[in-house]
N, C-alpha and C positions, 0 to 999 in steps of 0.2 A: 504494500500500500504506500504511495507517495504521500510527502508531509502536506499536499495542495489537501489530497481527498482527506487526510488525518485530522486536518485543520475546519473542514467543509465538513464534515462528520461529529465533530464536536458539535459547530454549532448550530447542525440540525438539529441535535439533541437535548437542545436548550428549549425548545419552542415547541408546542403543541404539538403531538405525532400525524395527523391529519395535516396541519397546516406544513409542519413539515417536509411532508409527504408530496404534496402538492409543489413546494419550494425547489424538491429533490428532480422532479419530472419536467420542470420548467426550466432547471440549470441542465437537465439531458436535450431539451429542443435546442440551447444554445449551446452546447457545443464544450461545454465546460464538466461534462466527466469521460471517464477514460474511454476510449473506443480503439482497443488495439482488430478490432479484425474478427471474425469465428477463426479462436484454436483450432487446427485440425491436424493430423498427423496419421503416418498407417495405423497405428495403433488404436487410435479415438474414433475413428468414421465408423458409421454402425448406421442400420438400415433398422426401423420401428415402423412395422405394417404398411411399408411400401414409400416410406418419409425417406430420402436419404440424409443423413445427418453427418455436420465435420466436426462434429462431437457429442456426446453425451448428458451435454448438463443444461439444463434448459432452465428460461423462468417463468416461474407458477403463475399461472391466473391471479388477480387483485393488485398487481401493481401497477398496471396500466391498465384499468379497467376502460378505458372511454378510446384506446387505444388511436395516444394524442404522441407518443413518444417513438413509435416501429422503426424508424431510418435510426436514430443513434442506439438505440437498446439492440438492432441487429449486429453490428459493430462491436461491442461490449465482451464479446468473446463467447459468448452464448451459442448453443449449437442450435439453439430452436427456441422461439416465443410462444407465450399461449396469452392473451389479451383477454378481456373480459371481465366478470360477466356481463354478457347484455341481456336484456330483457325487451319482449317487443317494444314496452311502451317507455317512454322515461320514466323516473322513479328515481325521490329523492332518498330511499333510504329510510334508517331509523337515526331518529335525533342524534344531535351532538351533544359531548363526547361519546365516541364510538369506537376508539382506537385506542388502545392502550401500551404502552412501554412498560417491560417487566426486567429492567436491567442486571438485576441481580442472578434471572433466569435465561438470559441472552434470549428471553421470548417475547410475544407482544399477544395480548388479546382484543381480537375484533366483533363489533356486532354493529359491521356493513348495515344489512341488509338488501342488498345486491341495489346498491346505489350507479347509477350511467343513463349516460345521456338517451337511450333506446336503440335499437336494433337498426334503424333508418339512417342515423346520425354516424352512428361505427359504422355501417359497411359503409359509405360512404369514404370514410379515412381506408378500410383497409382497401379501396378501389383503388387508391392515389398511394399504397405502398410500394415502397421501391422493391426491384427484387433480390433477392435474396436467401437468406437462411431461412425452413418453413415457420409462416407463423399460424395458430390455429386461434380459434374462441370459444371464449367458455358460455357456455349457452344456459340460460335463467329463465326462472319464469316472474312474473308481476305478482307480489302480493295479493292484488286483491283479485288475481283474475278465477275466474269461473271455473278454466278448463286448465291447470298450469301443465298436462301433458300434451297440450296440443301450445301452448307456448312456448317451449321447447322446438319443436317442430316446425313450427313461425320462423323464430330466430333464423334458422339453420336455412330456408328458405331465400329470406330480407341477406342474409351473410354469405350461405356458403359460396355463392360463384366467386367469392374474394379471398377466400383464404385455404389453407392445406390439410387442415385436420378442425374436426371439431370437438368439444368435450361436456359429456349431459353431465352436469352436475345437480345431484340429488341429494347432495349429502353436506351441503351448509345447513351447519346451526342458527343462522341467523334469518331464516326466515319459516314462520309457524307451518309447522306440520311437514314440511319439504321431504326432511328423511325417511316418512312413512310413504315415499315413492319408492322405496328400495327394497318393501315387500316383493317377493316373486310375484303374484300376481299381477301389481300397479306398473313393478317392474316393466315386464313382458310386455303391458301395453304402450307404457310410454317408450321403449325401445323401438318399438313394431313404427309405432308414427312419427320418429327420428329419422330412421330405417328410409321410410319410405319416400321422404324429405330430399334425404340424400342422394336416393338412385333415380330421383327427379332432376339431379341439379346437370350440368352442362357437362363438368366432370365429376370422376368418382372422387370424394374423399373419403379418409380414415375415420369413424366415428368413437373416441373412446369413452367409458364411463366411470368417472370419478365416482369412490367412497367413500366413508368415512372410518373411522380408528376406533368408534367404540362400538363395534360388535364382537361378537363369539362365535367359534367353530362353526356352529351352525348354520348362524348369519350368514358368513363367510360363503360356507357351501352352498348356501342357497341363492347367493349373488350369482356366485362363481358359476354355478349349474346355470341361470336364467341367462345369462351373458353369454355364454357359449352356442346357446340353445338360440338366442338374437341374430344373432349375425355380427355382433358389435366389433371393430377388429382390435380391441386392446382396453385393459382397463388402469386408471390411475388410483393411485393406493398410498399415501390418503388424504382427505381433507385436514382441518381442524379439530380437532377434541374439546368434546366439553369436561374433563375430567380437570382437576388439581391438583393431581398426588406431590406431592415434595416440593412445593413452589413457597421461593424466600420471599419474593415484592409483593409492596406493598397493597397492591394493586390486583392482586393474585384472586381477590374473590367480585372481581367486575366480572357482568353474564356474557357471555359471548364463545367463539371457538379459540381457542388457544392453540399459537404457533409457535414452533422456531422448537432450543432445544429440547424442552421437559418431551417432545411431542417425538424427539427420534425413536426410542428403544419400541413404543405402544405401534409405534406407523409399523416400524420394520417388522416388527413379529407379525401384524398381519400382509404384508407384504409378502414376506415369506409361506404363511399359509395361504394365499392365493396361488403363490409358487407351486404349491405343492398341492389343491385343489384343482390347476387348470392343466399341470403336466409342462407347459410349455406350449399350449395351444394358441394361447393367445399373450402376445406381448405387453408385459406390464411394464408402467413408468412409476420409480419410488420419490413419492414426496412426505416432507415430514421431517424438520430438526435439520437436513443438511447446511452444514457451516464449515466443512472442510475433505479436502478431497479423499480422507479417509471415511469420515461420512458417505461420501459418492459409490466410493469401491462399496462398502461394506452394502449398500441399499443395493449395488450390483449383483454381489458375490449373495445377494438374498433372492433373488429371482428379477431382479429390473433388468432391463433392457435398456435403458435410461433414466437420467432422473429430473427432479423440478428444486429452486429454490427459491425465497424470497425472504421470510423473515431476517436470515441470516445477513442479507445485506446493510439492514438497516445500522446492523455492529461493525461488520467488515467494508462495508463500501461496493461499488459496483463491480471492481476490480476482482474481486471476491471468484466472478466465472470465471475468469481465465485463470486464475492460479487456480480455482477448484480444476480444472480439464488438463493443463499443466502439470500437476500432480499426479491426477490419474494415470495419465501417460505413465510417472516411473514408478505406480506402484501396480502396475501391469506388467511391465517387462523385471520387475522385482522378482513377481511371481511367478512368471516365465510363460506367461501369457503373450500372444499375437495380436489378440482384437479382445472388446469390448464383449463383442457377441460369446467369447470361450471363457471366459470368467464369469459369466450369468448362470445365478444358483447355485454355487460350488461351496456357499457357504450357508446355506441356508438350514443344513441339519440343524433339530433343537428348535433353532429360530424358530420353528411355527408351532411352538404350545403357545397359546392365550386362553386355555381356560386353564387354570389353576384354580384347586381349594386348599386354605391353611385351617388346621384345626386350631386354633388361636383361646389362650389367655391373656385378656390386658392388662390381667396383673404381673404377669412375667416377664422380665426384661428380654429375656431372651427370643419370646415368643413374638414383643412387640420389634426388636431389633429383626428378625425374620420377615418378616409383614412390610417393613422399611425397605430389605433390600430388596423385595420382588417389587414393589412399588416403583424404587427407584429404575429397576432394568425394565420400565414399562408395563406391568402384569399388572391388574388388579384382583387381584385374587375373590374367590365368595369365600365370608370370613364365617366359619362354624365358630360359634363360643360354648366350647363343650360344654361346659357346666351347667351351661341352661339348655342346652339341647345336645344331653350326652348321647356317644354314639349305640347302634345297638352291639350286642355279642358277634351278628353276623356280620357288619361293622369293622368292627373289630378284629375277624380270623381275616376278612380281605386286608387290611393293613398291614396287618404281619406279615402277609401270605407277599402284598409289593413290595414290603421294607426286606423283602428278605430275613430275617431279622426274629430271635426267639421272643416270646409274647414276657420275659424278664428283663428285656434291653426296652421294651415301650412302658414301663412301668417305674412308678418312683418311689421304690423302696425305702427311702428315709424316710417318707411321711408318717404320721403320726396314725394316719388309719390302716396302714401298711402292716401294722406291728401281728405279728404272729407270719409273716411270710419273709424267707430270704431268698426268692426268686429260685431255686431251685425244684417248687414245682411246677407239674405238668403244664401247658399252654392254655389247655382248659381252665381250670383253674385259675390263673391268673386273670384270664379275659373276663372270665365271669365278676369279678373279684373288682375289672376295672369299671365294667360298665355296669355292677353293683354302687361303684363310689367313683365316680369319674375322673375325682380331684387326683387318682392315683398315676392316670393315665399321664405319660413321658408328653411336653411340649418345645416347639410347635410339631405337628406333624405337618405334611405339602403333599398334596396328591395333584399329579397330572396327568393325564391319560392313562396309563400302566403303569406308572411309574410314583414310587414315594422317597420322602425324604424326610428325616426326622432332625429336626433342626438344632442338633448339636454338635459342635457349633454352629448358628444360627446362618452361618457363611454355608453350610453344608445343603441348605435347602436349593441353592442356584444349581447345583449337579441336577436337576431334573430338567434344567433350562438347558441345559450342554447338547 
């Protein structure tokens, strides 16, 4: 980062994030941030559902929503834009302030509400785009409209003869009820009249469909399966969270989706299980927390095929793509990789548990210090508090049976209601014994799929993440 952008970067940070936001995109029309060129190299060029790309790192939808900035943000080192949201009609959004700075979290949280000038007004600017690097839109619908799967469908219509890829987003928090489009049923529909939007339009483009970060296995699957089953040729993984887990600023309980770090580990793990849901059927793009080009690799080495950033700018400056793509480069030929495309999912083992259960005391340090680290690696675990809803006997032999593990190593012998037992009886007995008096039972315990972990020490429950 040059002392210009070091100096330019403070003092955006003094001023309203909105306002300075706007500040940031008006010094990009004039000419006053870095524009070395799209990095590209043999290594970095990678083909996403028929895009061809001179590199991998792209920027996320919302930072040039009215997509007022495309000649100098193509330049920026960026292998691919994505502009937007637009919504057919304008729409100012949800009140101000909307935009949040979490500095201590290198995050920000937003509650937009898919604020832009309408669908009529942006294709218009992407008509008058230079050419270039592909840039696509993220497609919205109007709060108050009636039908928001056929505004969708609208957008893509008024947009797509202007641009290379489009992207349905279903899955902002910031506007009521939107994510219950991402049921398979509603799903299916509003894909279908995307779908059919597009093989209307003059050419074909790529249509992908962004999710969000707080589902479960299930969820997961059941995107995964309806997306496949659409036609859609790629999906983007993930939006914003509305979650809080471990967040220092002060600012940490404004309502909105939450970006930038806290938001890496929760994006990737389901990233990863899309990886691993879709096979490689369809090319996924990781967004979520990326702030440095080990972040990149790592959302690669999960199943992406490329990735998106933006919060991260806000700390690093614009300059941020090119050394993010820059980097990749040598942490590709590090690992003795060719391309982009041969390091995609090689890391992804593990990566895709997100459902976890802790059976949890929050009287116990230990239990609560377990619960912290799955937190922190993105997991939200469902939190069992034995005591009040102790497990049963049957319970019970399946634990031992994952922990591997005699039914006198899940037990805690020193207690006071223990007395008359030295762990030397049979497993029966013991189990009986615990789920007679619960308080007995060894904590935390961590179940994920097949797999347990008994949380001593509390470091030892992350082996089911591995």
């Amino acid at each position: 980062m040059s002392l210009a952008e070091r100096i330019g970067l403070a003092a955006l940070r003094r001023i309203d994030p909105e306002t300075a936001h706007g500040l940031a995109l008006r010094a990009l029309r004039l000419g006053l941030a870095p524009q070395p060129g799209p990095v590209t190299g043999g290594k970095l060029a990678v083909e996403v559902a028929g895009l061809r790309l001179p590199n991998p790192v792209g920027l996320a939808a919302g930072f040039d929503k009215n997509a007022t900035a495309i000649a100098p943000l193509s330049l920026a080192g960026f292998g691919f834009l994505e502009v937007g949201a637009a919504t057919p009609r304008p729409q100012q959004g949800n009140p101000r302030p909307r935009l949040f700075r979490l500095a201590e979290d290198r995050a920000a949280i937003n509650r937009f509400g898919f604020n832009n000038d309408g669908a009529e007004a942006i294709a218009q600017r992407l008509a008058a785009r230079p050419e270039g690097i592909p840039v696509g839109l993220n497609l919205g619908a109007n709060k108050d409209s009636d039908d928001r799967a056929a505004d969708f469908a609208r957008v893509l219509e008024v947009c797509g003869p202007h641009i290379d890829f489009a992207t349905v987003n279903v899955s902002s928090p910031n506007t009521e009820r939107l994510r219950e489009l991402q049921g398979p049923a509603a799903l299916a529909g509003l894909l279908a009249g995307v779908l059919r939007s597009r093989d209307a339009l003059p050419r074909r483009i790529p249509v992908f469909l962004k999710i969000a970060p707080d589902l479960g296995e299930a969820d997961i699957a059941a995107i995964a399966g309806a997306a496949m089953r659409s036609g859609v040729d790629g999906i983007i993984a993930t939006n914003t969270t509305l979650a809080r887990d471990g967040l220092a600023s002060a600012q940490r309980g404004e309502t909105g989706g939450l970006s930038g770090a806290p938001l890496f580990d929760r994006s990737t793990r389901v990233l990863a299980r899309l990886s691993l849901e879709t096979g490689g059927a369809l090319p996924l793009i990781g967004v979520g927390g990326v702030g440095s080009a080990e972040d990149a690799y790592a959302k690669i080495r999960a199943g992406a095929c490329a990735v998106q950033l933006y919060t991260a700018l806000v700390y690093e400056g614009l300059s941020l793509a090119a050394r993010i793509a820059r980097g990749l480069d040598g942490l590709l030929a590090r690992d003795g990789f060719g391309t982009v495309a041969e390091a995609v999912g090689t890391g992804r083992k593990g990566l895709a548990v997100t459902e976890v259960t802790i059976w949890h005391n929050p009287r116990c340090s230990k239990s609560r210090a377990a619960l912290k680290l799955l937190q922190e690696r993105g997991v939200t675990p469902k939190v069992r508090r034995y005591l009040d809803d102790p497990p049963t006997i049957v319970e019970l032999r399946a634990a031992r049976d994952l922990l591997g593990l005699p039914a006198a190593r899940m037990m805690r012998l020193k207690e006071p209601e223990a007395k008359g037992f030295d762990g030397t009886e049979d497993d029966e007995t013991l189990i009986a014994a615990m789920a007679a008096t619960p308080k007995l039972i060894e904590r935390p315990i961590v179940f994920a799929g097949n797999r347990a972990a008994l949380g001593r020490p509390p470091e030892a429950v992350l082996e089911i993440l591995e």
